[in-house]
N, C-alpha and C positions, 0 to 999 in steps of 0.2 A: 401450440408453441411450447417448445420447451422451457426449464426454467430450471437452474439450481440456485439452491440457497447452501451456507456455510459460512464456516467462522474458523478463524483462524490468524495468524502473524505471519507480517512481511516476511521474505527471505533475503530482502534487499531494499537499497531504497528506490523508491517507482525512476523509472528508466522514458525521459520525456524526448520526443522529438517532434517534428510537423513535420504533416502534408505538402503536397506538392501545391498545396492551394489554401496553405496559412494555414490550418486546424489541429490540433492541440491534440497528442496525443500520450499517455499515460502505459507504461507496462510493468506489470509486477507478478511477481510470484508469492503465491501466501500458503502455507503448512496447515493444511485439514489436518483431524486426526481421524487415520483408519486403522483402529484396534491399535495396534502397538506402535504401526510406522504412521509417518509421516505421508499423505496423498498433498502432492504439491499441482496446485491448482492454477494455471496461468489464469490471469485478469490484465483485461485491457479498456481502459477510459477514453474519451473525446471530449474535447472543445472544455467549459467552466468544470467540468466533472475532473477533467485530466489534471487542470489548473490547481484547483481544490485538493487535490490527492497529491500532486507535485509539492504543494507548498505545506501540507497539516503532516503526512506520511512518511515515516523511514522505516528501515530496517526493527523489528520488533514489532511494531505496531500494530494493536490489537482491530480484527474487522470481521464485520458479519457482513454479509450481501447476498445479492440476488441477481442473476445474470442468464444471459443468455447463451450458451454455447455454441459455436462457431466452426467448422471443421475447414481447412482448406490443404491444397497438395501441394506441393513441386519437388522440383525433380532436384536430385542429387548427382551435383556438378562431378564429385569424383565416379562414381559408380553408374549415372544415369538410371537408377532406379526411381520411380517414383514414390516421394512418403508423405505419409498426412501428418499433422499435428493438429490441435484442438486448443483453442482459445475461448475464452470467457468474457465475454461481453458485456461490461458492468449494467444493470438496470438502477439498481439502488444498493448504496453504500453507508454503512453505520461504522463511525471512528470510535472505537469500544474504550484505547488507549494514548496513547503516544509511546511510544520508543524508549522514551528515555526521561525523565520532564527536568526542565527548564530551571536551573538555579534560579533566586532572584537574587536578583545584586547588592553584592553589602556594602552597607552608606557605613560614611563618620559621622552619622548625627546620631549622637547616642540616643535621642529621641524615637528615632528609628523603630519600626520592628523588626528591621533585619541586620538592624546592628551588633556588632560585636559584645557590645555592653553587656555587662554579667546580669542575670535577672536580679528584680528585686523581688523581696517580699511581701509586694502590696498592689 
């Protein structure tokens, strides 16, 4: 069986939709680095995987994984050619970063640590 691993950032954020039979699914694109360009790497999740990536994952967000690759064809409605594409079939996923991180919210209780209050010197 084949198997790639890689790291790299979303290029958007994961793209959810279901099956025809309720199951959860996950797609993203994530920016390898080859030599100077960018190798953008399609990934695709299912069922609590897909969930887990929908909800922790956006655009930026730093990932290392491991997958399986997937090849399949059809056909091209204007030209009737037939073309492949190649997808990535998540095995396991490591969250390296977040996107962006999360202010915490600033209180009026000067007691606060996230309040406005000027430090003190003690």
């Amino acid at each position: 069986m084949i198997r790639s691993f890689g790291a790299g950032r979303l290029g958007q954020d994961p793209e959810v939709s279901y099956s025809s039979n309720n199951k959860t699914i996950a797609k993203f694109s994530v920016a390898c680095r080859n030599g100077n360009e960018p190798e953008w790497i399609r990934l695709v999740c299912f069922d609590k995987l897909a969930e887990t990536c929908a909800k922790y994952l956006s655009k930026g967000s730093l990932v290392s994984f491991c997958s399986k690759p997937e090849t399949k064809k059809y056909e091209d409605r204007t030209t009737g050619e037939t073309k492949y594409y190649t997808s990535n079939i998540i095995k396991d996923i490591t969250f390296l970063s977040s996107s962006k991180p999360k202010p915490d919210p600033v209180s009026n209780d000067p007691n606060s640590p996230n309040s406005d209050a000027p430090d003190l010197p003690f």
